[in-house]
N, C-alpha and C positions, 0 to 999 in steps of 0.2 A: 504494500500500500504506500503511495506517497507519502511525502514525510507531511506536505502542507494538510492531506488527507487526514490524515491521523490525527493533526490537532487538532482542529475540527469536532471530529468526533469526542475527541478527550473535553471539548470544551461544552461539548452537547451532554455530555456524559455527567459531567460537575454540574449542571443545571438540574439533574435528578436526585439533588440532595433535599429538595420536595415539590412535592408535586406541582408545579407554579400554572398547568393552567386550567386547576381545578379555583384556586383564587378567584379571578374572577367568574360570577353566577347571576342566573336567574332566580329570584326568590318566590316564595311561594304566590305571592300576589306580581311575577310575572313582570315584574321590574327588574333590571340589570345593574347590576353592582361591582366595582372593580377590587373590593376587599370581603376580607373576611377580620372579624374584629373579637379579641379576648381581653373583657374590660380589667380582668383582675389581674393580666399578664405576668406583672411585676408577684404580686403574691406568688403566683403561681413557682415564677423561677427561684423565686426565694428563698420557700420551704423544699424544693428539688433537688436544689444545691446544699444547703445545709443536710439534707440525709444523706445526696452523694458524699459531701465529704466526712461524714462521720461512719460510712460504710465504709472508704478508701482506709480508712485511720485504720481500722481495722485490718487491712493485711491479706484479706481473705484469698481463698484459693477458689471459691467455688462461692455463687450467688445465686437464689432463686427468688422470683417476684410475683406473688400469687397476687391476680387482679393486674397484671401487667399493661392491659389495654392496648393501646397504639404501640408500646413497647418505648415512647419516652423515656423512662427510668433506668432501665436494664439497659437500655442501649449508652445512655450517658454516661455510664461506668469505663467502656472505654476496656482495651486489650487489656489495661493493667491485672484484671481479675483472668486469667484465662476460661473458665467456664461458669457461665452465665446462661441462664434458662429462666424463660417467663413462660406463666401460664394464664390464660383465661377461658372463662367459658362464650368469649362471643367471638365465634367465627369472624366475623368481619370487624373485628378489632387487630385479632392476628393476623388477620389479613394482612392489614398495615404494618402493621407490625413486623412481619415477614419482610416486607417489602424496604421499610427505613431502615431496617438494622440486618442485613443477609450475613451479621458475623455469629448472631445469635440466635440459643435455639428455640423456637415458641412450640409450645403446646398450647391445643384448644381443645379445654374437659378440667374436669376437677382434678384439682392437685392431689387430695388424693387418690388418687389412681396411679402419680407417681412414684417406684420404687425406691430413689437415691435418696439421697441426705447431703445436707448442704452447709459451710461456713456458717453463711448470713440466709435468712429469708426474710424476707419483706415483704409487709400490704402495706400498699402507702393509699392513703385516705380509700380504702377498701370497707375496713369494720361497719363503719358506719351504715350503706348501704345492706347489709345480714339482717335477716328477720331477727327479733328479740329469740324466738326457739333455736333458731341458729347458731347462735355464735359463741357458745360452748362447744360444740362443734367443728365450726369451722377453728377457733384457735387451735383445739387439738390438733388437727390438720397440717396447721402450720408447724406445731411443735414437733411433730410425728416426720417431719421434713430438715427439720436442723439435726444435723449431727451434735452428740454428745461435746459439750462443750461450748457448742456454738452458739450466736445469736441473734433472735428475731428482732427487727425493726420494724416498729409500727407506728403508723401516722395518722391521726384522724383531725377532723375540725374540731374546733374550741367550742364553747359555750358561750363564748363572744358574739361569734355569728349567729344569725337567727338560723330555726332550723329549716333548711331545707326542704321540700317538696317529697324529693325523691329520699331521702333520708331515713331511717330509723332514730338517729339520737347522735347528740352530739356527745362532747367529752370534757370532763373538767381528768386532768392526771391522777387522780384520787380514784373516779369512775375508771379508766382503762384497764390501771393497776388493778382494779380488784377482779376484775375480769379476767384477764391474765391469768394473774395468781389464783382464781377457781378452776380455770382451766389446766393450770400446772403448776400445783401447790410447791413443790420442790425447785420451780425456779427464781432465778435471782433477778433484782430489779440492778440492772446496771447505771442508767440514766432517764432520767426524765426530763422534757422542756417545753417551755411556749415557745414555737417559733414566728415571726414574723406579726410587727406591730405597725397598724397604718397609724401614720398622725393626720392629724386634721387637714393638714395642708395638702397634704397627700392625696386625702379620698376628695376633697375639693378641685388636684390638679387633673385626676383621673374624671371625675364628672365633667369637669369645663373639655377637656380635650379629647374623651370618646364618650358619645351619646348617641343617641338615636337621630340627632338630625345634624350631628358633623363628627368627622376626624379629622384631627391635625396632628402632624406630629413632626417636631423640631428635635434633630437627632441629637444638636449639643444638650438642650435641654432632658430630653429622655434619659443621657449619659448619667445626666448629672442627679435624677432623680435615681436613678436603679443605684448607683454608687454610695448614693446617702442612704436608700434603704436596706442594703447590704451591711455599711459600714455600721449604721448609728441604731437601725431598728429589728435589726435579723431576731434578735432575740427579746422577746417578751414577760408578761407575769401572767399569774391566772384573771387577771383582768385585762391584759391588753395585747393576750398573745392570742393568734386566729387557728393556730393549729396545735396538738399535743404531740410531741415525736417521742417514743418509751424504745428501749435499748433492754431488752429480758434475755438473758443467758440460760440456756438447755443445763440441769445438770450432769455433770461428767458422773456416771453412775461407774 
């Protein structure tokens, strides 16, 4: 192949790091739109990032991510883990998920149905969505997947936020832990936190600049808000942190 050929392609190639012309759509009411818009954005990368890097700290050899979805999470981990497996039950989550991360390995079906045992397992903002009969259950589940020693990371929303729609219940770290710990009396509470605090100014910059009847967005300005909510609010209280992230270790029997 030409050499001019092949760059080309290599350049066509790096434009599939996502999918750019599903962006712009038609929307239900058949109007044309040139974005797609995630008003919590900022939250969202906030608490992603503080469990990536409290997984990394960790050292681990092996990762799994029960509730993995698009595979966002497990794929940001990066070759440093060599094996890495996410699981869901919705087909066309893995889908994508398949598709954004081809270094990783997805399953679609209940985690339990898998045989291995894992470093770290994870559900990040998972719990919450379990029926109340559930999720006795479903911890086991998770625990039944960490190898002896290892440890589960779990993420869910605070009790800050109003509850959700689709939701079961939110979490004050009191409420997880106990959950937890009835699901697996023997193990240990490693760490507990609020993660991620809006200040006023904040949920004020995010209403004026995406809404329903505009986006704007100035990239110095953007820079400079994700940098100050990283640096100065990543970390919250039981009154102004928006998510719980709980660190439980498998006993080594």
């Amino acid at each position: 192949m030409p050499e001019n050929n092949s760059k080309k392609l290599k350049i066509q190639e790096a434009q599939y790091e996502f999918p750019y012309h599903y962006i712009p759509h038609f929307t239900s009411a058949d109007t044309a739109t040139r974005h797609r818009l995630l008003g919590w954005g900022f939250e969202y990368l906030c608490y992603q990032r503080h469990i990536r890097e409290t997984v990394l700290q960790m050292e681990a050899e092996s990762v799994l991510e029960v509730g993995c979805g698009d595979g966002y999470f497990i794929g940001s981990l990066g070759e440093q883990i060599p094996r890495r497996v996410g699981a869901d039950f919705s087909e066309k989550a893995i889908g994508f998920a398949r598709a954004f991360n081809p270094d990783v390995r997805f399953y679609a079906g209940d985690a339990a149905e898998l045989d291995e045992e894992f470093d770290v397992v994870c559900a990040i903002e998972v719990l919450e969505h379990i029926p109340d009969e559930e999720v006795m259950r479903f911890l086991r589940v998770l625990f039944d997947r960490v190898r002896p020693g290892g440890n589960l990371v779990i993420s869910v929303p605070s009790v800050v936020l109003p509850l959700h729609k689709k939701h079961f219940r939110h979490y004050t770290s009191g409420m997880l832990r106990k959950q937890v710990l009835e699901a697996s009396p023997t193990a240990e509470v490693v760490n507990e936190s609020y993660v991620c605090r809006i200040p006023r100014w904040m949920a004020f910059y995010n209403r004026l600049t995406a809404n329903r009847h505009w986006l704007f967005d100035i990239h110095v300005m953007s820079d400079w808000v994700w940098r100050r909510l990283w640096r100065k609010h990543r970390v919250g209280d039981e009154n102004t942190g928006r998510h719980v992230v709980g660190v439980f270790r498998k006993a080594d029997l």
